[in-house]
C-alpha positions in Angstrom: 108.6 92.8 60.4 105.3 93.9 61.6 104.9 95.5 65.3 102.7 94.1 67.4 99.3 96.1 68.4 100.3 98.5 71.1 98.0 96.7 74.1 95.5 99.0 75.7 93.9 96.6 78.5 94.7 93.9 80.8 92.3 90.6 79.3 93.5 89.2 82.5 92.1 92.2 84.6 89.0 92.4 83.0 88.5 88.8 83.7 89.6 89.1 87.7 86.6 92.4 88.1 83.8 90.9 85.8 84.2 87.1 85.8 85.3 85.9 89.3 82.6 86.5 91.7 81.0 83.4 92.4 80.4 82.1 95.8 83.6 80.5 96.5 85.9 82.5 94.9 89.9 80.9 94.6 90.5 83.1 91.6 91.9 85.9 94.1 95.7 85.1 94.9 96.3 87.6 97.9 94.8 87.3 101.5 91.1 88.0 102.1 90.3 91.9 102.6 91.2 93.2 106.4 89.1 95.5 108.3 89.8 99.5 109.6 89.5 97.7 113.0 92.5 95.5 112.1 94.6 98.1 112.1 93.3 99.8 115.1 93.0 103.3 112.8 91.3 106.4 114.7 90.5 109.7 113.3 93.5 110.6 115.2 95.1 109.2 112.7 94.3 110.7 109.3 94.1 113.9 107.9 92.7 114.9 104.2 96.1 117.3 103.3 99.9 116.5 103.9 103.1 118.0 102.3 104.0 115.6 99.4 106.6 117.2 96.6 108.0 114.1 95.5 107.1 111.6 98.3 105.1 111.9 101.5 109.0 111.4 103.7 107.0 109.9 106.8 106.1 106.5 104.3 109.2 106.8 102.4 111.5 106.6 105.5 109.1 103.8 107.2 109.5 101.6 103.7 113.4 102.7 103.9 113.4 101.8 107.5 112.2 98.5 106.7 114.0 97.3 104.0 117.7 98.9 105.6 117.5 101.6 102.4 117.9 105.2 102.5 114.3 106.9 101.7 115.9 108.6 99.0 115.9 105.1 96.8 111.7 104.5 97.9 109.2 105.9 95.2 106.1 105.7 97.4 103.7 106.1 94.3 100.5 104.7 95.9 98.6 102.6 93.0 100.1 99.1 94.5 102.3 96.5 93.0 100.7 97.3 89.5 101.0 100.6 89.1 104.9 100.2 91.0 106.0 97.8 88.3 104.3 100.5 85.5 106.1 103.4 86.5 109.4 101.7 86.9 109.2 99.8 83.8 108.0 103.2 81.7 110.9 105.1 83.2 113.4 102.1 81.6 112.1 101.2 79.2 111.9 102.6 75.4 109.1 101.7 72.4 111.4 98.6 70.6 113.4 97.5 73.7 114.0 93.9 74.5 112.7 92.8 77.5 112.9 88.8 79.0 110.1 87.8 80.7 109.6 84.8 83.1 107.4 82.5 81.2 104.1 81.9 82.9 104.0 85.4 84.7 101.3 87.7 85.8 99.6 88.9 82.6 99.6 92.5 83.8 102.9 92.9 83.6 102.9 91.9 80.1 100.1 94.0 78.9 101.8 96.7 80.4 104.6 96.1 78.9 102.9 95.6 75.6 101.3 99.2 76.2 104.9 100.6 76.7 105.7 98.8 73.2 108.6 96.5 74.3 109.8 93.5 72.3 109.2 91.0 74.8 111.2 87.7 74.9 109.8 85.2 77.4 112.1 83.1 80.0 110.7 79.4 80.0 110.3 78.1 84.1 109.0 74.7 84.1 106.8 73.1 86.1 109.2 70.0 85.5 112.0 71.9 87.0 109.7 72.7 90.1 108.9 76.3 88.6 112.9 77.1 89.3 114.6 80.0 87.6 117.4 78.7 85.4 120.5 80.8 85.3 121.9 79.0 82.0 118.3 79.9 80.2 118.8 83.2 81.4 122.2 83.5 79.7 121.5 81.1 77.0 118.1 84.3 75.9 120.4 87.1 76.8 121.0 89.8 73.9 123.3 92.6 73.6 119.6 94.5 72.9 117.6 93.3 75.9 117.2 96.3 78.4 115.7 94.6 81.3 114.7 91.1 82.9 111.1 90.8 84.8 110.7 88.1 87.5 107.9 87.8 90.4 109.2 86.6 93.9 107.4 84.6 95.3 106.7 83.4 91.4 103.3 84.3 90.0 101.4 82.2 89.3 103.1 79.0 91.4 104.5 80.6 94.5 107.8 78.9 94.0 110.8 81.1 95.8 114.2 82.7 94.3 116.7 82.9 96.6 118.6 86.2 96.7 121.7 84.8 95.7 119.5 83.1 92.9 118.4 86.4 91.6 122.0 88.6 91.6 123.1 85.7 89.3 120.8 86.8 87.2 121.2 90.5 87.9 125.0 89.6 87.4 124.1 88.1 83.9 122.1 90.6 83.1 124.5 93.6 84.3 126.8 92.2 81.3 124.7 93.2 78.6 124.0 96.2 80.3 120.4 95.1 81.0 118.4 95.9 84.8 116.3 93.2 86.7 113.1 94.0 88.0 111.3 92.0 90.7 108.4 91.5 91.9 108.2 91.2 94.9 104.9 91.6 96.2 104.3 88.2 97.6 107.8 87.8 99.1 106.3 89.6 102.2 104.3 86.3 103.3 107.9 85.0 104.0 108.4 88.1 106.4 106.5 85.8 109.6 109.2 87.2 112.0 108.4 90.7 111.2 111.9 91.2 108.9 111.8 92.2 105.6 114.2 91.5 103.1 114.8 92.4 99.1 116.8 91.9 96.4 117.5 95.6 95.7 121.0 96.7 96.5 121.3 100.3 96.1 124.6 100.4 94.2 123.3 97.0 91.6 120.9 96.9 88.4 118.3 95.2 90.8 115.0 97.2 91.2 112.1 95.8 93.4 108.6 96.7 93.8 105.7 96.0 96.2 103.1 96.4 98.1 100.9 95.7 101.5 98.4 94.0 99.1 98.3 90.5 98.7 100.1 89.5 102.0 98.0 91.8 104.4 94.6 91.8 102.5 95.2 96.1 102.6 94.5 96.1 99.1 92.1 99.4 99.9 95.5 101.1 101.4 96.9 100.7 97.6 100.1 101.0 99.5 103.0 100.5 96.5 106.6 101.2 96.3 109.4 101.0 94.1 113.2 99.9 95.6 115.6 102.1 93.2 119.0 103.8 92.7 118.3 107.4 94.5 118.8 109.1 90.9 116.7 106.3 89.3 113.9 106.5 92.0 113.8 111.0 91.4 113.2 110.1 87.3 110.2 108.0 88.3 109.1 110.1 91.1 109.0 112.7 87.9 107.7 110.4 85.3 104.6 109.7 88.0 103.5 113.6 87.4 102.3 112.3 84.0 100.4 109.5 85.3 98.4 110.4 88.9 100.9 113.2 90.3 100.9 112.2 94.0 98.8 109.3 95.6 95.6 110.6 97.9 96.8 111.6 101.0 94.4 109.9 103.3 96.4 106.2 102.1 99.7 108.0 102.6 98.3 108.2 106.4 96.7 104.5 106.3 99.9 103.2 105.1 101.8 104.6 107.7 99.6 103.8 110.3 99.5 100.1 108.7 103.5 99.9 108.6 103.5 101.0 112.1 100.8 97.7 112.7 101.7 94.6 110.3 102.1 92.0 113.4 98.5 91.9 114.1 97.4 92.0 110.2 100.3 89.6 109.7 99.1 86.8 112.0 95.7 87.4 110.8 97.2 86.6 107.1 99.5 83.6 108.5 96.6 81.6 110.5 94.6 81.8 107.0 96.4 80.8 105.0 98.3 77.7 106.9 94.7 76.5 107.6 94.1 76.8 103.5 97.3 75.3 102.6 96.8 72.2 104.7 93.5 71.8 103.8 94.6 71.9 99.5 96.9 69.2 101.2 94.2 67.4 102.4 91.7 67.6 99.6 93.8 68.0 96.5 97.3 67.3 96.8 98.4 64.2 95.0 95.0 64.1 93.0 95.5 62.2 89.5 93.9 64.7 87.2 96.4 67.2 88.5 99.9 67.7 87.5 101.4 70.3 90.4 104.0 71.4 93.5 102.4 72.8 96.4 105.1 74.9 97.8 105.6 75.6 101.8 104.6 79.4 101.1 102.6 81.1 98.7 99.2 81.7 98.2 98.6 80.0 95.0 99.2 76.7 93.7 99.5 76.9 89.5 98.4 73.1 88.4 97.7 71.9 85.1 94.8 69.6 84.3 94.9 66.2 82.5 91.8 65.9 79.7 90.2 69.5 80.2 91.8 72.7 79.5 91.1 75.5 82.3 88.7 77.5 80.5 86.4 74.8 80.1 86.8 73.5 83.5 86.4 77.1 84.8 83.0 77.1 82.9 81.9 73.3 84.7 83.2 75.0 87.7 81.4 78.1 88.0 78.4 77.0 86.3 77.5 73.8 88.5 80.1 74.1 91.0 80.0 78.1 92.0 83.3 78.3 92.5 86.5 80.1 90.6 90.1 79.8 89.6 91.7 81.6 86.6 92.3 79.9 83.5 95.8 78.9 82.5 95.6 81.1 79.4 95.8 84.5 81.0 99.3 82.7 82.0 100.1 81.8 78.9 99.8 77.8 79.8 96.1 77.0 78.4 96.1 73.7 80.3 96.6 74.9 83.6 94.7 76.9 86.5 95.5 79.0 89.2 94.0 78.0 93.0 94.3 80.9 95.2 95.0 80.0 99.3 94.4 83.0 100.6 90.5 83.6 101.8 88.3 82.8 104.2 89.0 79.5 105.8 85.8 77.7 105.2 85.2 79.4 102.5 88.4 78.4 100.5 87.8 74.9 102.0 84.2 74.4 100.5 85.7 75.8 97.0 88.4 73.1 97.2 86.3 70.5 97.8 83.8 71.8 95.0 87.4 71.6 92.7 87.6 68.1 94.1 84.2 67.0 93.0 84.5 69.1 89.4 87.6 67.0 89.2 86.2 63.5 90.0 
């Protein structure tokens, strides 16, 4: 058997920097970019240098804080979600171990598993089935060889929601193979409206999570990432990272303190947008007969698949005579489907929906 080319880039994020920058843009699936004066940050605030060995403790012991973990299981690696879920898959993973992986899922976690040269496996969830996981598919693609499951919670691309008794059945499946679970779950936080955040990560379980301020603050800029681990788990990758960028600038170790210390206000911010988006997809696009889709309560994205187009060609009608964006099913493995991103500007998003609307027909 022939291994598959060791993958060097991210097709997907090529396409999101390069291809995605027309006028109404609902390629993007986190909240519009905040602003310094969101956060309320002063010069008072920041400073260029700050003791960092293996973790600046100040953001460790807020994310710790937060979650109800002790700061010795954070890795507080800066990079965001992305470069979280890298460094915790590289320090589990081996070149030839089976991994399971949801099936459609954010392609960057698969190239980056490709470029850590795992055998990946993928775990069907259905649109049929409401995007649900499915703990008997889960068992039924189980191997004594696989070495870890991947799932995104909220779900990337649909939005649909795990609950966290839904995902220890799966860590519990997964636990007797000897196999870890690693979620995703960077969009969970747009669940977190009362200003509590939960996780699946248990510090004594197989369960590690990962994620960031990004996608439900718009703080992409902060690159404010963690990883949820077992303390002696969380020291290998905290090791592993002096391989890749060391420690993270110390100026977003400050910001993502000071942002910690200030999510209500970037939060509502986040939760008036995208209500106003959601109801207006409602409005415009819900029910629509060329689209086969569930448009959850939460999320920012609604993953839809098209009847008598596939989504690169409707992207192309789109953004050619439409000047607006959504990302093609295939970087999601599902050629027939696109991704619609809720969370921008209000009237932005709602002139791009309605500029879907008249693509559609």
């Amino acid at each position: 058997m022939t291994a598959a080319p060791r993958a060097l880039q991210s097709a997907y994020m090529n396409f999101a920097k390069l291809e995605t920058h027309s006028p109404f843009n609902l390629a993007t699936s986190g909240v519009a970019d905040a602003a310094l004066a969101d956060l309320g940050v002063t010069l008072d605030d920041l400073a260029l240098h700050g003791e960092n060995r293996y973790g600046y403790l100040p953001l460790m012991e807020r994310i710790g804080a937060r979650f109800g973990v002790d700061a010795a299981c954070v890795v507080a690696a800066g990079g965001g979600a992305s470069f979280a879920n890298h460094l915790a898959m590289a320090a589990l993973l081996s070149p030839g171990d089976e991994v399971l992986a949801e099936d459609p899922t954010y392609e960057l976690l698969l190239s980056t598993l490709g470029y850590l040269q795992a055998e990946v496996r993928p775990l069907p969830r259905r649109l049929e089935n409401r995007w649900a996981l499915d703990l008997d598919e889960v068992v039924a693609r189980l191997t004594p060889r696989t070495r870890l499951v991947v799932l995104t919670n909220l779900h990337n691309p649909s939005s649909a929601l795990a609950s966290e008794a839904e995902i220890h059945a799966v860590a519990a499946a997964a636990d007797k193979v000897g196999a870890k679970v690693l979620v995703d779950e960077v969009y969970l936080e747009l669940m977190f409206r009362d200003g509590a955040a939960r996780t699946a990560f248990q510090p004594d379980g197989n369960v590690i999570a990962t994620s960031s301020l990004t996608k439900a603050y718009g703080l992409s800029g902060v690159r404010c990432g963690w990883v949820l681990a077992p303390a002696d788990l969380a020291q290998d990758m905290r090791r592993l990272n002096d391989l890749y960028g060391v420690h993270p600038p110390h100026l977003s170790e400050r910001l993502s303190v000071v942002a910690l210390d200030r999510l209500a206000g970037v939060r509502a911010r986040a939760n008036a947008m995208i209500d106003a988006n959601r109801a207006a997809y409602r409005e415009i696009l819900d029910g629509h007969p060329r689209l086969d889709q569930v448009v959850f309560d939460q999320g920012t994205t609604v993953f839809a698949r098209l009847h008598g187009e596939d989504g690169d060609a409707f992207f192309r009608r789109l953004t050619g005579g439409f000047e607006t964006s959504v990302v093609p099913g295939r970087f999601f493995g599902h050629p027939d489907f696109i991704r619609i991103g809720l969370g921008g500007d209000v009237p932005m998003t709602r002139t791009g929906l309605e500029r879907i609307a008249a693509a559609l027909g």
